[in-house]
C-alpha positions as CSV (number, residue, x, y, z in Angstrom):
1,X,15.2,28.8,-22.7
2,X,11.9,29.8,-22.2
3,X,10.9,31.2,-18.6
4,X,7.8,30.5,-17.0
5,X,6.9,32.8,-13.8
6,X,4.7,30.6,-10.8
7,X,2.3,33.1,-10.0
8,X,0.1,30.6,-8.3
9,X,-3.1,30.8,-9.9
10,X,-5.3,28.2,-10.9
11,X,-4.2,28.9,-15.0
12,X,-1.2,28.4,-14.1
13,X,-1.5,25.5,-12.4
14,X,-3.7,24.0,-14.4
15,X,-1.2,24.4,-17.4
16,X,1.3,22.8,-15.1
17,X,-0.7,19.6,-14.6
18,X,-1.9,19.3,-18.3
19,X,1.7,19.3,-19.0
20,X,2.6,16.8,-16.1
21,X,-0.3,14.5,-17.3
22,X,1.1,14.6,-21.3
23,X,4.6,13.7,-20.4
24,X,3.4,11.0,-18.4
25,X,1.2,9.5,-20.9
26,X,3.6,9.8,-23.2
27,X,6.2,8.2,-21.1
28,X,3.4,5.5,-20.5
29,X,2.6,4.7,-24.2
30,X,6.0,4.5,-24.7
31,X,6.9,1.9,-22.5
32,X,4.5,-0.1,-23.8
33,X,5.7,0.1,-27.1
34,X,9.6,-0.8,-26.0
35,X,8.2,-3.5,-23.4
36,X,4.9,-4.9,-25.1
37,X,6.6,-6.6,-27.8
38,X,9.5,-9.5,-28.0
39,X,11.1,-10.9,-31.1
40,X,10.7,-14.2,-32.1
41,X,13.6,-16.5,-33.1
42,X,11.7,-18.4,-35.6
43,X,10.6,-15.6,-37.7
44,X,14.2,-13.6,-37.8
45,X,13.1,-11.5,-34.9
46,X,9.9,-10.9,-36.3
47,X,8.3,-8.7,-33.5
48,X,5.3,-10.7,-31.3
49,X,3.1,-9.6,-28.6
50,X,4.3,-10.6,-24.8
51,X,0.3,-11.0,-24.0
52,X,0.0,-13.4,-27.0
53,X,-0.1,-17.2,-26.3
54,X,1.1,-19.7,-28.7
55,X,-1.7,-22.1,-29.7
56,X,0.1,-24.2,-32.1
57,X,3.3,-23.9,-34.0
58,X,5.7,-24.7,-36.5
59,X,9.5,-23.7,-37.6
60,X,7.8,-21.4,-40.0
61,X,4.3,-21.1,-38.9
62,X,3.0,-19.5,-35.2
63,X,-0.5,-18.9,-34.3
64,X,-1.1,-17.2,-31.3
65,X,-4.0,-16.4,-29.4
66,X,-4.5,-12.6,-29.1
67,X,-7.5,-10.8,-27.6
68,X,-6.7,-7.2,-29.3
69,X,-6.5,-8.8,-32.5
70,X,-9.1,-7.3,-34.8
71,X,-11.5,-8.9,-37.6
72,X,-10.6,-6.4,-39.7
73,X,-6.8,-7.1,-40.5
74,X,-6.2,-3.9,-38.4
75,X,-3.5,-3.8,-35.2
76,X,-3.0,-1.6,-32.2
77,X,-0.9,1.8,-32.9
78,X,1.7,0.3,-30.8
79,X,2.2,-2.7,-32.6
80,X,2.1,-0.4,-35.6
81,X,5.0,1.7,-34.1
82,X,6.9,-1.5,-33.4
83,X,7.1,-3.0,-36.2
84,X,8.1,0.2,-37.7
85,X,11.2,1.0,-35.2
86,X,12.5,-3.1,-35.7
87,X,12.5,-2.2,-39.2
88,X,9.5,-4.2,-41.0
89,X,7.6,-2.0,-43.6
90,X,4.2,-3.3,-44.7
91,X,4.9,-4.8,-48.1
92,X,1.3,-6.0,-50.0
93,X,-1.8,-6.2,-48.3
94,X,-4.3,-8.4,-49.5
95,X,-7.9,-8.8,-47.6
96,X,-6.9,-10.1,-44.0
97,X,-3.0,-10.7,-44.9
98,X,-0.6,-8.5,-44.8
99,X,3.3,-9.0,-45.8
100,X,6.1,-7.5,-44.2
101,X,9.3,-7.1,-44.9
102,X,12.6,-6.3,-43.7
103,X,15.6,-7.2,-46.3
104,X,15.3,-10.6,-47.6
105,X,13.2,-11.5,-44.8
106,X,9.2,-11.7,-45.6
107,X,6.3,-12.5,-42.7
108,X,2.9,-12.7,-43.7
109,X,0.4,-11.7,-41.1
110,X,-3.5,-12.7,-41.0
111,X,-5.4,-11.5,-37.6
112,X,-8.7,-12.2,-37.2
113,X,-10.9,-11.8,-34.0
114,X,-8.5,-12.7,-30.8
115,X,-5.8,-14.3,-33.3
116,X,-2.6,-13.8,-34.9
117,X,-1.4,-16.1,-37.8
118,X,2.4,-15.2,-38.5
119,X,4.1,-17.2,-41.4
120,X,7.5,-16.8,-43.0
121,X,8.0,-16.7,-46.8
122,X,10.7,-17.7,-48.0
């Protein structure tokens, strides 16, 4: 175990309250990933963003409106890390869609600017 001495001076803590500051953020982000993000029945526990409102819907189909949905096919880092610790790898991307998998289970996802298309293949 490493020591650290508390001399008092402003290096020190200034070290101190960068470290403070990471562990927070970290903590922070990390909530977010763990709380930002619910599975969804239909889509074998598919994970979906709380903030996202369904517009319309099917057994297989959901479309949701999404606000950080991007143009580019691209999601948020945390979404990213989701999907990654419920076990959905990115399988084929092609243009705007992107397929995941976990198993036999397929979803393929198509964002576009403030919305999120989730289908399930079967």
């Amino acid at each position: 175990m490493v020591k650290v001495k508390w001399d008092g001076s402003w290096k020190t803590r200034l070290k101190w309250g960068f470290s403070a500051l990471g562990i927070v953020s970290i903590l922070l982000y990390g909530s977010i990933v763990i709380f930002g993000y619910k599975g969804s029945g239909d889509l074998q526990g598919f994970p979906v963003p709380v903030s996202a409102h369904v517009m319309n819907e099917t057994k297989s189909i959901k479309n949701y409106k999404w606000k950080p949905a991007a143009r580019e096919g691209d999601l948020p880092l945390s979404y990213k890390i989701r999907l990654l610790s419920a076990g959905w790898r990115e399988r084929d991307k092609e243009g705007h869609t992107v397929t995941y998998g976990k198993r036999a289970h397929r979803v393929e996802m198509v964002t576009g600017e403030d919305y999120l298309f989730l289908e399930q293949v079967k």
